[in-house]
C-alpha positions in Angstrom: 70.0 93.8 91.8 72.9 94.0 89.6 72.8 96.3 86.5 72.0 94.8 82.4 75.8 96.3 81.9 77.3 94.2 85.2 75.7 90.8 84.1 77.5 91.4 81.0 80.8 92.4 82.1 80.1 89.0 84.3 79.9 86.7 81.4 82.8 88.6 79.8 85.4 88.7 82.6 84.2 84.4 83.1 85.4 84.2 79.5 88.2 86.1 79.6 89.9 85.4 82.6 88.7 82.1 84.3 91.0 79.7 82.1 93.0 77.2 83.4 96.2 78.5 84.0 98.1 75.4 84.9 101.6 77.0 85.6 102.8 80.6 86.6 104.0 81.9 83.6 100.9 80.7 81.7 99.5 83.1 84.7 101.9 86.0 83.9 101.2 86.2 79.7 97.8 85.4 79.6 97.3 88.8 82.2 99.9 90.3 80.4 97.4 89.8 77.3 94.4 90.8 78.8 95.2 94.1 80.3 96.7 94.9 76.6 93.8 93.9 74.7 90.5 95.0 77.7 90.4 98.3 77.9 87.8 100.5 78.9 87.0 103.7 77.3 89.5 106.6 78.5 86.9 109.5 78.1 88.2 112.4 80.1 86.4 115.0 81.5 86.6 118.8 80.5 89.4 120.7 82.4 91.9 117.8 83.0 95.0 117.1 81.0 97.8 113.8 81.3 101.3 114.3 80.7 104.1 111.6 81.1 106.7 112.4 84.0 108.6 110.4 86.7 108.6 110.6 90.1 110.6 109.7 93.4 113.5 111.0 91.3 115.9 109.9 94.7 119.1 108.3 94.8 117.9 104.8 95.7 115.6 104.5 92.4 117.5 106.2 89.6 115.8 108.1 87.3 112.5 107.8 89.1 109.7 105.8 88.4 107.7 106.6 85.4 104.8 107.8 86.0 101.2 109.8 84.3 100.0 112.9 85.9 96.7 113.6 85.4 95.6 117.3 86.4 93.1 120.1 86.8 94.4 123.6 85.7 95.2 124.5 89.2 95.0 121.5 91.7 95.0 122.1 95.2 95.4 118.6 96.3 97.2 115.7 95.7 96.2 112.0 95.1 98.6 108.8 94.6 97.1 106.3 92.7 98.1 102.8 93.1 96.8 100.3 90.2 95.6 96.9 90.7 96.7 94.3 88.1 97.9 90.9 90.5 101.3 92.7 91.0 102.3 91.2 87.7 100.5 93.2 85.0 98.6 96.6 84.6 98.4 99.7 82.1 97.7 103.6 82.3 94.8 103.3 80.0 92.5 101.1 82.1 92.6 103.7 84.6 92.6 107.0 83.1 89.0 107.6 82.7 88.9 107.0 86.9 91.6 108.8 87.5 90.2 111.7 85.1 87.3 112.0 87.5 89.4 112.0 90.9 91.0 115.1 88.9 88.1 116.5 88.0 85.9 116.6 90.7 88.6 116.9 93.6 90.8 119.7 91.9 93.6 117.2 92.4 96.5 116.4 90.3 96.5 112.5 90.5 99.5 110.5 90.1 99.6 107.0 88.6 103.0 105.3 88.9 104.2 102.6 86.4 105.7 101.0 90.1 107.8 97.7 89.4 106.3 93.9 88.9 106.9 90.8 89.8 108.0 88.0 88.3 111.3 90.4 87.2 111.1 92.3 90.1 109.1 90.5 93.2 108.9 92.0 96.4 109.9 94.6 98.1 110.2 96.3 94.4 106.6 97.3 94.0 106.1 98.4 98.1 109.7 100.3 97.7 108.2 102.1 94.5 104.9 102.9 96.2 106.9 104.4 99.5 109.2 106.3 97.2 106.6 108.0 95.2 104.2 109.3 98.1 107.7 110.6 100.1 108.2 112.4 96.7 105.2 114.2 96.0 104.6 115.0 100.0 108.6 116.9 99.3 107.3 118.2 96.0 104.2 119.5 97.7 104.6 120.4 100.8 101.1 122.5 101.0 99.1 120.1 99.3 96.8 117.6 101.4 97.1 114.2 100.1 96.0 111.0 99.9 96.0 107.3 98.8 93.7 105.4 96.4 94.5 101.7 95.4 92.3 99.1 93.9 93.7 95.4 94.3 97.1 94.4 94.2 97.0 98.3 94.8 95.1 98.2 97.5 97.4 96.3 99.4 100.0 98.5 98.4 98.5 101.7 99.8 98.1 99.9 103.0 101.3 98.7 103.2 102.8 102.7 102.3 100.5 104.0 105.2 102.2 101.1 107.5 105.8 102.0 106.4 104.9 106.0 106.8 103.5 105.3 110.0 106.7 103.3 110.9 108.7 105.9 109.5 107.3 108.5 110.7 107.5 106.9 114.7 111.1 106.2 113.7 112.0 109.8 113.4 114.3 109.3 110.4 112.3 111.3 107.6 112.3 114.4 105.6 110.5 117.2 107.4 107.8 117.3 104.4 106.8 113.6 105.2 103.0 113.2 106.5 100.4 110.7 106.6 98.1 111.4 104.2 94.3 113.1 104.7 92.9 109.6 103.9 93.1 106.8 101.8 91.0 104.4 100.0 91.3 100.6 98.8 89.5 99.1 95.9 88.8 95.1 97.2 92.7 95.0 98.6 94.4 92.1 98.3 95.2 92.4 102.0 96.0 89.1 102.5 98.7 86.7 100.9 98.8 84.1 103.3 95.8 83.2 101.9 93.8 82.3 105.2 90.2 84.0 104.5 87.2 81.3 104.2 86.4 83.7 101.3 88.7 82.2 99.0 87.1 79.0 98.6 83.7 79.8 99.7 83.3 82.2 96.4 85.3 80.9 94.5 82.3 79.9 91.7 80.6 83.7 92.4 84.1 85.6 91.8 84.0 86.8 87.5 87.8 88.2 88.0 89.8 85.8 90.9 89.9 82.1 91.8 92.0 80.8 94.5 94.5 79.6 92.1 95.0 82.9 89.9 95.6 84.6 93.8 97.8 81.9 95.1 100.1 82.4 91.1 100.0 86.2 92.0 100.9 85.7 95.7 104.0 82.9 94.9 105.5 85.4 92.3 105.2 88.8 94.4 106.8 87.2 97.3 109.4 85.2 95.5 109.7 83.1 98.8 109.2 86.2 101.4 107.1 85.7 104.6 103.1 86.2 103.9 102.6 87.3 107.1 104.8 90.3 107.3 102.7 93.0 107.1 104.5 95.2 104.4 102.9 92.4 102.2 100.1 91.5 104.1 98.8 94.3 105.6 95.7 92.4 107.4 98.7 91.3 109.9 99.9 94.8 110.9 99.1 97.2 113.5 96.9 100.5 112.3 97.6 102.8 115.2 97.9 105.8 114.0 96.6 105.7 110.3 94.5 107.9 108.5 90.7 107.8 108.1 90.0 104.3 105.4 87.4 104.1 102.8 87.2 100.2 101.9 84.5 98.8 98.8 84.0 95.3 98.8 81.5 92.4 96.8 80.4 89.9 99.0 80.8 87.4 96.0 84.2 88.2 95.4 87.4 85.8 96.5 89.1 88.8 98.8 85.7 89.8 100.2 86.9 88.7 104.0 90.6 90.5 103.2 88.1 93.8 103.2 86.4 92.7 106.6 89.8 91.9 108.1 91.4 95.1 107.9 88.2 97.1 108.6 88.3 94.9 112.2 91.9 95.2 112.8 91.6 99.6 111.9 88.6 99.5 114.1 89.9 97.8 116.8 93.2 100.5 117.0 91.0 103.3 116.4 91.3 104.0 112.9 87.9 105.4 111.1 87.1 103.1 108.6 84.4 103.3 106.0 82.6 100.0 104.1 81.2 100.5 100.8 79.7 96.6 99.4 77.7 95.4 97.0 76.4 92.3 95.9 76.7 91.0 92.4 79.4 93.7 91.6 82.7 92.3 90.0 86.3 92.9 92.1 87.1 96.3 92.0 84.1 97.6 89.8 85.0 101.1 90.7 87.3 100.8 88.3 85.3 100.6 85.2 83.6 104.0 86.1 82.8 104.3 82.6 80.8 100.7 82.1 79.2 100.2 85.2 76.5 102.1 86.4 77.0 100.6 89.8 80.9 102.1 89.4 79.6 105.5 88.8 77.4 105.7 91.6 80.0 104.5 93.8 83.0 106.6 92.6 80.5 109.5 93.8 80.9 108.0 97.5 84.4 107.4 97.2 85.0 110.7 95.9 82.6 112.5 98.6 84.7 110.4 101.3 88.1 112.0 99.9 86.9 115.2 99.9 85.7 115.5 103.0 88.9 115.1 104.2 90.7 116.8 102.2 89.1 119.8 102.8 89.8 119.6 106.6 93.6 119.0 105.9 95.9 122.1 106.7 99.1 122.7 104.7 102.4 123.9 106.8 99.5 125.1 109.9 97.2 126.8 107.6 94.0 125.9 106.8 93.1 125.3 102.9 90.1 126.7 100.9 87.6 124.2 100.3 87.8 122.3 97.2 85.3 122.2 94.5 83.4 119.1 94.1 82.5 119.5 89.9 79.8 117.6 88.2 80.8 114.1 86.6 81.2 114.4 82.8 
C-alpha cells in the first residue's frame, strides 16, 4: 500500500503534468516550467559539499560540459549521474538532495552533467555528452571504481554509454584509462523509443508523471528523425554482452514499466546480472524524490546497498580497494 505522502504527490504530479499538450513546443515550455517551479527540498547531509565544474574538457566538446560535483571530503569512488527530465528539460536542484546521499553514504564524489537537450540539440548530443563525461572522469581517475546511475531519459542514457563503452572498448580504439564501470543503475529507463511496449497504453490512466503522448513529444524531438531502433537510443534493441552487473526500479503502473522488463530479459538472456526493484502505486522514478517519499527512502537504501557492493569488489590499476563506508542517512 502506497504511503499518505505518495497519494499526494499522485494528485499533484495529475495536476501538474497531465495537461493537454496539443503540440511539441507546448510539450517543451510547459516542462521547461515545471522543473523550474517543482522542486524538492535540497537538504544535504553532513560531510558533503557541491561545487560548479566542467567536465570531458576534450577537443570534440569545447570547454567541457558543465557540470556539479557533489563530494565527500575524501571519496574513494566515483559515480556519473545522469538526470531524467524527457531529454528536453531538467535542473541540478531536483537532484541534489539524491545525489547528496550517493555522496554520503558511498564515499563517492558524484558527478551530475548539465549534458545537452533536445529540441536545440537532438540526438546524438545528449548520448555524445554522456560518453564524453564517463571517458573523462575514468582518465581523471584512474584508481577510482565507478559507476553509472540514471533515472529516465537518464536511464536510457546510461544504457546507451555502457553500449558505446562496450563497443568501444571491443573496438580497441580507447584511452588506456577507459573501463566499464563496477555497475550501474536505471531509474524507470526510457529504454524504448520506438514506442512498442503494451505498457504504454495499458497504464496510461495509472501513470501520475507520462502518458503515451508526453513520451511519443519527447521521443519525436530527441531523435529529430533518427532511427528508434538503434540501440544508442533505444537500448532495449542492443546486445548486453559484456556489461556490468544492472540494478533496474520499476512501478508496475507506470507507462515505461515493460521498457524495465525488456532490458532485464535481453541482460539476462546475454548473461548480464541484473537486479529488479518494483513497486506498485509508486510514481516514475520515485527514487528521485528521496526526500518526500518514504517509499524513495527506503528504496535509495537498496540501490545504494547494490552499488556498494560492487564497488567495494572493484580493483584500481590491479589492486584491490579498502572497503568503503556505508554512513547513516541524514
Amino acid at each position: 500500500m502506497s504511503s499518505i505522502r505518495a497519494k499526494i504527490i499522485d494528485l499533484g504530479f495529475r495536476a501538474l503534468m497531465l495537461r493537454k499538450l496539443d503540440t511539441p513546443e507546448k510539450f517543451v515550455a510547459h516542462s521547461r516550467l515545471l522543473i523550474n517551479l517543482v522542486r524538492p527540498p535540497a537538504l544535504l547531509p553532513t560531510g558533503v559539499r557541491i561545487r560548479k565544474t566542467t567536465i570531458a574538457n576534450l577537443p570534440a566538446v569545447p570547454p567541457g560540459i558543465p557540470s556539479y560535483c557533489i563530494s565527500t571530503e575524501n571519496p574513494s569512488a566515483t559515480v556519473l549521474y545522469l538526470h531524467g527530465g524527457a531529454f528536453v528539460c531538467g535542473k541540478f536542484p531536483t537532484y541534489a538532495g539524491l545525489c547528496g546521499q550517493l555522496a554520503k553514504r558511498l564515499n563517492a564524489r558524484v558527478y551530475w552533467p548539465d549534458y545537452r537537450m533536445a529540441p536545440e540539440m537532438p540526438f546524438p548530443a545528449a548520448t555524445d555528452d554522456a560518453f564524453n563525461a564517463y571517458s573523462a572522469l575514468a582518465s581523471d581517475y584512474p584508481d577510482d571504481p565507478l559507476a553509472i546511475i540514471g533515472d529516465s531519459a537518464g536511464g536510457n542514457l546510461t544504457l546507451s554509454t555502457l553500449l558505446r563503452l562496450r563497443d568501444t572498448l571491443a573496438a580497441d580504439q580507447h584511452e588506456p584509462s577507459l573501463r566499464m564501470p563496477s555497475c550501474a543503475v536505471g531509474l524507470s529507463p526510457a529504454a524504448d523509443l520506438a514506442a512498442t511496449t503494451p505498457s504504454r497504453e495499458a497504464n496510461a490512466r495509472q501513470d501520475c508523471v507520462l502518458t503515451p503522448q508526453i513520451i511519443q513529444y519527447a521521443a519525436d524531438l530527441y531523435l529529430n528523425g533518427h532511427d528508434p531502433s538503434d540501440p544508442y537510443a533505444s537500448p532495449v534493441h542492443g546486445d548486453f554482452h559484456g556489461l556490468p552487473p544492472l540494478m533496474l526500479t520499476v512501478s508496475e503502473g507506470e507507462t515505461l514499466r515493460d521498457d524495465v522488463y525488456r532490458v532485464a530479459h535481453r541482460a539476462r538472456r546475454d548473461r548480464v546480472p541484473v537486479k529488479i526493484l518494483s513497486r506498485w502505486d509508486a510514481p516514475h522514478a520515485w527514487p528521485v524524490l528521496y526526500h518526500l517519499l518514504p517509499e524513495a527512502k527506503a528504496d535509495i537504501a537498496e540501490v545504494i546497498r547494490f552499488m556498494r557492493q560492487h564497488l567495494d569488489s572493484a580493483t584500481g590499476n590491479g589492486r584491490s580497494r579498502p572497503p568503503l563506508r556505508l554512513a547513516r542517512a541524514s
